[in-house]
N, C-alpha and C positions, 0 to 999 in steps of 0.2 A: 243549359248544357250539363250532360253528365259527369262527373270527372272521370269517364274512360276515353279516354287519347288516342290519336293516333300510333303509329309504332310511331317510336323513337321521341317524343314527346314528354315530355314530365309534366304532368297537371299541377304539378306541387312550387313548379318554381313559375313567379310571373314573369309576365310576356308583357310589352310595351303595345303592340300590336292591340292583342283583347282587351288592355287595358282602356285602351283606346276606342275599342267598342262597347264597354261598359258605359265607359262617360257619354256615349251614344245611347243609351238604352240598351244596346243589345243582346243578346243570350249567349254569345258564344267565345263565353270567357268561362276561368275554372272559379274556385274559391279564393285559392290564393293571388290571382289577379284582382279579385274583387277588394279582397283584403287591405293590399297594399293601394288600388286608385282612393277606396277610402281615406287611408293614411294622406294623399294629396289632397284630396279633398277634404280634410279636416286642415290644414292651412290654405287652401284656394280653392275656396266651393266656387268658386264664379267658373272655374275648369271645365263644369260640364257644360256649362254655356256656349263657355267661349270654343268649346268642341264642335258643338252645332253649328255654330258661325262658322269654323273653320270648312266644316261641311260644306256650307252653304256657300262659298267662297270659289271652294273647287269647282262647282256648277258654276258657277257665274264668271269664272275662267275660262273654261271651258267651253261656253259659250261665245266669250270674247274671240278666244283664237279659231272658234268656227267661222265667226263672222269674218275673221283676216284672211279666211280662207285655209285655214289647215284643216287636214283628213287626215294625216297622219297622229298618233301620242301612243308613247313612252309614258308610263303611268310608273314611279321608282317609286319601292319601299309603299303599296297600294294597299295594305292594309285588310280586315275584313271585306266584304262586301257591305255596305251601308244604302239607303236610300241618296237616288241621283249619285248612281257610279258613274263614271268618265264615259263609258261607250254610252249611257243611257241618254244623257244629254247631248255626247257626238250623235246618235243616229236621229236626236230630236231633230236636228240642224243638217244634219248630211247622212241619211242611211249607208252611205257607202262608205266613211267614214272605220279605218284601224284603228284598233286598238288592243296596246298590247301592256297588260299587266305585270309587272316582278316584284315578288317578295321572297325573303329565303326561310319564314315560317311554314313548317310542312300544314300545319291546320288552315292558314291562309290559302295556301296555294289548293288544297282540299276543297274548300269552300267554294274557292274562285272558280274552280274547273266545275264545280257541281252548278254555279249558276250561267255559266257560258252554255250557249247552244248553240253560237253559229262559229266555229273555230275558223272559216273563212274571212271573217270581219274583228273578231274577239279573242285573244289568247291567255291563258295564264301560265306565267312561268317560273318557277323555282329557283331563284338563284340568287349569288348572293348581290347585289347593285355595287359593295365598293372594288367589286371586280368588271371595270367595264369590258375589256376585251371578252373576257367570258359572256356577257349577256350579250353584246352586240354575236357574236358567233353563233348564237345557239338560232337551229335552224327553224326554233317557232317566229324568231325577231326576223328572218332573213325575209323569211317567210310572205310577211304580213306588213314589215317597214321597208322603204325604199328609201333608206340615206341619199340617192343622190336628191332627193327632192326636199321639202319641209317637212321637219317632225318638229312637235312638241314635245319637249319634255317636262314632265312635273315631279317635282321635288315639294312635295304638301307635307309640313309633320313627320319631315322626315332627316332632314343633316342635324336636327339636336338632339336626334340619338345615337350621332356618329363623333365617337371623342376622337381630339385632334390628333392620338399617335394613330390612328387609320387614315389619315391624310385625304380627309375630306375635300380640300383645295385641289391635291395633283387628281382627284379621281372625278371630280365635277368636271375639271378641265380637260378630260380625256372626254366626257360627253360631248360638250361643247365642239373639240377640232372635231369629230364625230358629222357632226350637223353641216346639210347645207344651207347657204345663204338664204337670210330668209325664215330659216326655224326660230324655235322660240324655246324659252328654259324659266319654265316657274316655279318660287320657292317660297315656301311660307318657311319661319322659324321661329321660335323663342328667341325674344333681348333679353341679352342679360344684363345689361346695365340700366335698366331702370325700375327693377326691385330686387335687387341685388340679395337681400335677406330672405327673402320668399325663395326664390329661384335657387337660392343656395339648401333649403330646405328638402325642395322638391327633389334636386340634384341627390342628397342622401338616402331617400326615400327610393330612385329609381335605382342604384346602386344593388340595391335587393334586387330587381330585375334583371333579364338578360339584357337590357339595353340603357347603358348610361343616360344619362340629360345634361346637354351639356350649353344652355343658353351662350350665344356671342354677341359683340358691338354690333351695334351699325353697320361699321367700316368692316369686318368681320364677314356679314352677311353680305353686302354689297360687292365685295370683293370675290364671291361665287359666281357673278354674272361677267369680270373678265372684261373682256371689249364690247358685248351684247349691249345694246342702246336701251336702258333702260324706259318703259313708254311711261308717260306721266300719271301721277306725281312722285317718279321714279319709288325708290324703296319707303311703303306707306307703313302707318299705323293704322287705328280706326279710330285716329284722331284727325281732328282738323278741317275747313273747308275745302280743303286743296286734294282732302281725300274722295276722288269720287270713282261712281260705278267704271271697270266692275270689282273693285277693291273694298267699295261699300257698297249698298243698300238701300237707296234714297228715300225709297218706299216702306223702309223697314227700319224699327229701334235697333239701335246699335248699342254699345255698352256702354252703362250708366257710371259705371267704375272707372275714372281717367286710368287711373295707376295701372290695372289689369291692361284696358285695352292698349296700354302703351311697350306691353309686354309680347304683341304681335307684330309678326315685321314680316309683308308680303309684296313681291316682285314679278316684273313679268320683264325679263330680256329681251331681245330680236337681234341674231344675228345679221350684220349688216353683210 
């Protein structure tokens, strides 16, 4: 990418977002995103790794809740477009299959709407997700979700960039009454309690960006899913026996580094 921007866009200050497609390979970030993932990456090179993974995580989600029978997803804080987007995999499994994209990066949302081509089945929207009543209202979500039925929501890589004076808890929870019985609400996050020193690192490092890092507990993370029954082996790492598909990979190396992959924490709820 060039550093010419969008209106209203500063090339010069990074983005969590690109940064995030950096550690993905991809091109549509500026300098100074690159700049600063560097800066992560020079205390946590396994990041671009563990990036892909998380990629690859999302698809295999995704797949899961196709199989449960969901056609509907809520894709929050959805980032570039990368390989195996949410619709790409929903329409593997259910061509008929919604999906509706929100981020409040104008370059995102740019991107997003340039690779959508069927806005009947696929949407991208601009907004900001810790205002739920705002996204649920706007008439692309009306549009294309039917609340009274199941939706997924997914929350990938995305509440550890929401510091707790924006009240990540009361605005997950307004997802949640949201949904009906039956929907589902997945969250991958950074722990922060199990490299405390690294994570605290990282945390300085995003500070330069527009989006803090703000790794939580367990209990922390757990406590976003509310009454939703967690499915087993409730909130995983990518550690352990007891972690299996589609949270792992059976078929697939998983990470060699205890310590890193212990710094993953992925959920899938079901409203009962």
């Amino acid at each position: 990418m060039t550093e010419q921007a969008p209106h209203g866009v500063d090339p010069h200050i990074p983005n969590a977002a690109r940064m995030y497609d950096f550690f993905l390979g991809g091109k549509d970030n500026f300098k100074a995103d690159r700049d600063l993932a560097e800066l992560v990456l020079s205390v946590m090179p396994e990041i671009r790794e563990g990036t892909k993974q998380n990629r690859a995580l999302i698809g295999r989600v995704v797949q899961y809740l196709c199989e449960q029978g969901i056609t509907q997803f809520l894709d929050l804080g959805s980032g570039l477009p990368a390989q195996e987007n949410v619709h790409e995999v929903a329409h593997r499994f259910n061509p008929d299959a919604h999906v509706v994209y929100v981020d409040n990066d104008p370059v995102v949302a740019a991107h997003g709407r340039a690779l959508l081509a069927d806005p009947s089945r696929v949407t991208m929207v601009e907004a900001d997700v810790r205002r739920p009543a705002e996204v649920l209202a706007r008439p692309e979500v009306k549009a294309l979700l039917d609340f009274d039925r199941p939706v997924a929501v997914l929350m990938m890589f995305l509440l550890h960039l929401v510091p707790d004076e924006d009240d990540p808890q009361k605005f997950v929870a307004a997802y949640r009454d949201a949904l009906a019985p039956g929907s589902y609400l997945a969250i991958t996050h950074v722990a922060g309690d199990a490299a405390p020193a690294v994570t605290q690192r990282i945390s300085e490092f995003y500070r330069q960006a527009n989006s803090p890092f703000c790794p939580r507990s367990y209990e922390e993370v757990a406590s976003f899913f509310g009454d939703f029954e967690l499915i087993p082996p409730g909130l995983a790492t990518g550690l352990g026996p007891e972690v299996v598909w589609p949270f792992a990979d059976l078929e697939a190396t998983m990470f060699l580094d205890e310590d890193f992959a212990r710094l993953g924490l992925a959920g899938i709820g079901r409203k009962p």
